[in-house]
N, CA and C atoms as an extended XYZ file, in Angstrom:
231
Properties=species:S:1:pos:R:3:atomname:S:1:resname:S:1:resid:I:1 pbc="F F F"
N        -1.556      -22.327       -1.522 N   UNK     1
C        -0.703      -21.844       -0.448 CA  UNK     1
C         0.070      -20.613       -0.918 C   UNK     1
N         0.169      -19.692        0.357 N   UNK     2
C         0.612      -18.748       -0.382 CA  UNK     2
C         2.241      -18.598       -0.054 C   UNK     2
N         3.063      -17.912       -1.132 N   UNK     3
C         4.654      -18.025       -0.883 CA  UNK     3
C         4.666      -16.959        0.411 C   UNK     3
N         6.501      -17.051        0.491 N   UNK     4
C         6.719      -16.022        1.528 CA  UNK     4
C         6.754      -14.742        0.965 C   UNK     4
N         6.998      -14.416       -0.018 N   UNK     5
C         6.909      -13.057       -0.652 CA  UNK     5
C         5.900      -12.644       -1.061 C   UNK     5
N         4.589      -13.348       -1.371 N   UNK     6
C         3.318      -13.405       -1.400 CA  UNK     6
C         2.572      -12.434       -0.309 C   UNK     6
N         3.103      -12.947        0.679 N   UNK     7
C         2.719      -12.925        2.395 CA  UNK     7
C         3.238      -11.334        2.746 C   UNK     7
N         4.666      -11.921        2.657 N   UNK     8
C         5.505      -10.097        2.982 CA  UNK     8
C         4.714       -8.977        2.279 C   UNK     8
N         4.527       -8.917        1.196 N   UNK     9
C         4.103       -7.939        0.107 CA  UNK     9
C         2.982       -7.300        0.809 C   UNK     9
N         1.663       -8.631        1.253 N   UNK    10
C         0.715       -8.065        1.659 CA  UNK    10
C         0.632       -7.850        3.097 C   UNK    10
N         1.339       -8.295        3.871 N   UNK    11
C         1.851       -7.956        5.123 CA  UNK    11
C         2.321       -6.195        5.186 C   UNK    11
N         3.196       -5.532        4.379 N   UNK    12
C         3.796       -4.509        4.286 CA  UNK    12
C         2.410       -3.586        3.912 C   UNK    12
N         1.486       -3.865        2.880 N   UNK    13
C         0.811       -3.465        2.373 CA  UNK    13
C        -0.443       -3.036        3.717 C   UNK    13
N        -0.902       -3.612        4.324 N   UNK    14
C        -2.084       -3.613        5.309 CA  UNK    14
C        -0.949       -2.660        6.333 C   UNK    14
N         0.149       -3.308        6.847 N   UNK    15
C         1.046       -2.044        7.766 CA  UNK    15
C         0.823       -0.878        7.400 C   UNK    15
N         1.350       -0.613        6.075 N   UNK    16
C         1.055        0.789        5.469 CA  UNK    16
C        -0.237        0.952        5.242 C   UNK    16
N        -0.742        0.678        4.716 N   UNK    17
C        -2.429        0.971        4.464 CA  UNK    17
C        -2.354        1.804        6.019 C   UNK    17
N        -2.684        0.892        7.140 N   UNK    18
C        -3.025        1.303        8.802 CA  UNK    18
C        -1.992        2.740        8.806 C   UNK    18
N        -1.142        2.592        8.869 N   UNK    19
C        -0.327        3.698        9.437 CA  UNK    19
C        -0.202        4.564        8.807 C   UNK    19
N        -0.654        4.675        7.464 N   UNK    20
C        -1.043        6.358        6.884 CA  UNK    20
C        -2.549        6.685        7.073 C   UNK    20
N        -3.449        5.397        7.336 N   UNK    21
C        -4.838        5.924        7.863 CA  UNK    21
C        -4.528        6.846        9.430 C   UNK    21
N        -3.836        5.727       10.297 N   UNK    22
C        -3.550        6.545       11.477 CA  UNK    22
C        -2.933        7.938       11.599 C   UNK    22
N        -2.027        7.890       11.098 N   UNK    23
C        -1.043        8.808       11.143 CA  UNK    23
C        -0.943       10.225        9.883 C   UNK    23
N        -1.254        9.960        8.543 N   UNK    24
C        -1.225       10.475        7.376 CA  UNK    24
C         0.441        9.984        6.873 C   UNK    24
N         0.201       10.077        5.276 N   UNK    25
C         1.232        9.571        4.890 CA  UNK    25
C         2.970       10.206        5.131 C   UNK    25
N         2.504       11.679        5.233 N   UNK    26
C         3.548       12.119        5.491 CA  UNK    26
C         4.603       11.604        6.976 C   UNK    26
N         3.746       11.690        7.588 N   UNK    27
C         4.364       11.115        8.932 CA  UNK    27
C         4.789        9.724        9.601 C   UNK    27
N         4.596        9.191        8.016 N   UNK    28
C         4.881        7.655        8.517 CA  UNK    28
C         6.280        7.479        8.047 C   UNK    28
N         7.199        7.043        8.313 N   UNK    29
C         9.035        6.984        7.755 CA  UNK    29
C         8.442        4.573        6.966 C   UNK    29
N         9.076        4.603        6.501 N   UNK    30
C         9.660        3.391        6.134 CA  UNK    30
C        10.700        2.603        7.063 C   UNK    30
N        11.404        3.395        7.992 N   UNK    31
C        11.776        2.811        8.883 CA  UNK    31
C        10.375        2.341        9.791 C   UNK    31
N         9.781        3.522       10.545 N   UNK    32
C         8.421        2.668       11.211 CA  UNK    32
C         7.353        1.795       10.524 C   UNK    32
N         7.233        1.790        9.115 N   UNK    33
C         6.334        0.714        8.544 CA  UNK    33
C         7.127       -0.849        9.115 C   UNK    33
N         8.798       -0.739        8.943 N   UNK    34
C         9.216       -1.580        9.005 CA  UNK    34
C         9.473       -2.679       10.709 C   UNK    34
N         9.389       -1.296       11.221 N   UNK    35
C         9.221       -1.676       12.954 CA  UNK    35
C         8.003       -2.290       12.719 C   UNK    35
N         7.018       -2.060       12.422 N   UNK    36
C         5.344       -2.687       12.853 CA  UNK    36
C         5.501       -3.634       11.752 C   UNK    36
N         5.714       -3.836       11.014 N   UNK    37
C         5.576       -5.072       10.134 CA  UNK    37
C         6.626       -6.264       10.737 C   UNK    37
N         7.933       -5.834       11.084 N   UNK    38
C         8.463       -6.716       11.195 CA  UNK    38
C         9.845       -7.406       10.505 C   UNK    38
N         9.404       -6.362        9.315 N   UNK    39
C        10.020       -6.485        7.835 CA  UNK    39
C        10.696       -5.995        7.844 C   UNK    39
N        12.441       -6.320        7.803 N   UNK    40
C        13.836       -5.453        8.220 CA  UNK    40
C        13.877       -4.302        6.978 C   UNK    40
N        14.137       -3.348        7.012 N   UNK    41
C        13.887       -1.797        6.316 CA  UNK    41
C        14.832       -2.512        4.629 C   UNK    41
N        15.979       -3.032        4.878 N   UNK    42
C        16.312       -3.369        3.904 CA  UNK    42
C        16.013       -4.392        3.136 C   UNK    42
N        15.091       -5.175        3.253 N   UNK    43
C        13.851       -6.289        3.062 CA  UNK    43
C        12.457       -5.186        1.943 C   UNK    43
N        11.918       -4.220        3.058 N   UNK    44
C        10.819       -3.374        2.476 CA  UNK    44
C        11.704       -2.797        1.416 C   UNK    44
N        12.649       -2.524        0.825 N   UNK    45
C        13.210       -2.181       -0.464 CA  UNK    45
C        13.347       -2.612       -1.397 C   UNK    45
N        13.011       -4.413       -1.302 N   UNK    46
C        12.960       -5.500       -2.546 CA  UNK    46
C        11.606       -5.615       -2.990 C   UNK    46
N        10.745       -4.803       -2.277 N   UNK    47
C         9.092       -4.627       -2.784 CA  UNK    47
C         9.089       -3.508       -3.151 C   UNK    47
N         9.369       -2.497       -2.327 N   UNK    48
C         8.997       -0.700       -2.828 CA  UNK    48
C        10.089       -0.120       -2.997 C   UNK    48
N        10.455        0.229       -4.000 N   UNK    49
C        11.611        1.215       -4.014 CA  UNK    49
C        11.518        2.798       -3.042 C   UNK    49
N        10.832        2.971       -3.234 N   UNK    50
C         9.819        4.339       -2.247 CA  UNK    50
C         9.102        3.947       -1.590 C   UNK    50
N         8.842        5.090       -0.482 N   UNK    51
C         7.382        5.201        0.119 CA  UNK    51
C         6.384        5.607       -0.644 C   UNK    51
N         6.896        6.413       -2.009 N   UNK    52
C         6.045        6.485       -2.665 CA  UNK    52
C         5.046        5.666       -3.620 C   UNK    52
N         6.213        4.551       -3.898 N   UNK    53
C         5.482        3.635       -4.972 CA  UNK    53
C         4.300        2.886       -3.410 C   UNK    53
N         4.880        2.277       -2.626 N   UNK    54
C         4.071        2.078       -1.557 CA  UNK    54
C         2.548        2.401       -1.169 C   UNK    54
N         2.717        4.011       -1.568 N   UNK    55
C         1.569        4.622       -0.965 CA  UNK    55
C         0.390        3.804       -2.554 C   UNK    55
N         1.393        4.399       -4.166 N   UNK    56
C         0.857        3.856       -5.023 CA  UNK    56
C        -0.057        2.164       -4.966 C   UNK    56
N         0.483        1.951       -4.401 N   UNK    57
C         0.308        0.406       -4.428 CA  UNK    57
C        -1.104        0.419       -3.326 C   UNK    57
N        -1.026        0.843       -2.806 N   UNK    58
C        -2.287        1.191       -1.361 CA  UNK    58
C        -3.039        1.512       -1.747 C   UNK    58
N        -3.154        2.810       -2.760 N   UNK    59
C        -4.060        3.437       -3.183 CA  UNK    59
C        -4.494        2.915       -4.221 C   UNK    59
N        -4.117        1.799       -5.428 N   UNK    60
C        -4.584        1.141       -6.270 CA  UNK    60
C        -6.033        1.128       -6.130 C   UNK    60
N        -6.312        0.057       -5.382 N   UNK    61
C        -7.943       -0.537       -5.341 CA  UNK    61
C        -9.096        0.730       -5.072 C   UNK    61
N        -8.729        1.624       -4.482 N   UNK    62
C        -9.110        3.036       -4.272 CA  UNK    62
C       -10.014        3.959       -5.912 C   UNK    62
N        -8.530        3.754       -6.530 N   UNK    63
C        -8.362        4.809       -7.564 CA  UNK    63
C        -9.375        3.948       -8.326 C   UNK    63
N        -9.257        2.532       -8.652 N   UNK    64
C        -9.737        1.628       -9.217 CA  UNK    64
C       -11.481        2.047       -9.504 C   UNK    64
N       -11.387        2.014       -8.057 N   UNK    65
C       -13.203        1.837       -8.430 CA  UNK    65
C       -13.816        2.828       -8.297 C   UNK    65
N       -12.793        4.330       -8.123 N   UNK    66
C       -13.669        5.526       -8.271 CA  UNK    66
C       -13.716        5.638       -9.632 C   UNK    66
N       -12.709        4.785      -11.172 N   UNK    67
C       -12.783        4.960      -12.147 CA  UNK    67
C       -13.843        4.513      -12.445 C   UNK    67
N       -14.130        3.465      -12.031 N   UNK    68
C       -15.358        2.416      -12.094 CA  UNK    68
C       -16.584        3.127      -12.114 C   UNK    68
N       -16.733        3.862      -11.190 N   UNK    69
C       -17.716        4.444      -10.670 CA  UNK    69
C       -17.793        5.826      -12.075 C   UNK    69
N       -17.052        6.248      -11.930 N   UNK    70
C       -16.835        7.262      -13.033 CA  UNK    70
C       -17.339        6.937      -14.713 C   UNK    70
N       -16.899        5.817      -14.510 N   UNK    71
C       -16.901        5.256      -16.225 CA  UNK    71
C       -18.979        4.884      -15.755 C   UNK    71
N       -19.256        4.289      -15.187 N   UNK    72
C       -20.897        4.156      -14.816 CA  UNK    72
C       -21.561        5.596      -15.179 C   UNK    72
N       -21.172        6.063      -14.286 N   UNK    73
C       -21.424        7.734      -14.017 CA  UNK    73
C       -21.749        8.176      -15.722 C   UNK    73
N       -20.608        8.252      -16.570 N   UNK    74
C       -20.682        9.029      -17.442 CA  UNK    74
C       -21.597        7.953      -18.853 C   UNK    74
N       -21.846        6.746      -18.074 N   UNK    75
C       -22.436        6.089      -19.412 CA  UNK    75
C       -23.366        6.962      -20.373 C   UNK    75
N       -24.155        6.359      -21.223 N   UNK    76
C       -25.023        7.194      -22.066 CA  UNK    76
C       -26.277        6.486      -22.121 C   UNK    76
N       -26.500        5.138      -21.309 N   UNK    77
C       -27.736        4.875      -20.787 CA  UNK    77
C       -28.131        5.209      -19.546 C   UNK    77
């Protein structure tokens, strides 16, 4: 089972994910992640200190497997 902060984290996470696909990151405020999530603005601050670490956190799995892909890429077999 998963906790409530478990939940929030990835709740905030898929909000943002969507609304910088929609929108681009610049144009999304942390106040509106927090309207569509649900998640009172001073709540989304006990997970992300920034929008920036935010975006970080989004873009993880991203960066991840283009390394992945990279580290394949450059093997020597």
């Amino acid at each position: 089972m998963q906790t409530p902060k478990d939940y929030t984290r990835k709740l905030l996470l898929d909000t943002a994910r969507e609304a910088f696909l929609r929108k681009g990151f610049k144009a999304v405020s942390m106040r509106e992640i927090s309207k569509l999530s649900g998640v009172s603005l001073s709540n989304i601050y006990n997970y992300y200190p920034c929008k920036d670490d935010l975006l970080a956190v989004v873009l993880h799995p991203l960066l991840e497997a283009m390394n992945g892909m990279l580290h394949n890429h450059n093997r020597d077999e």
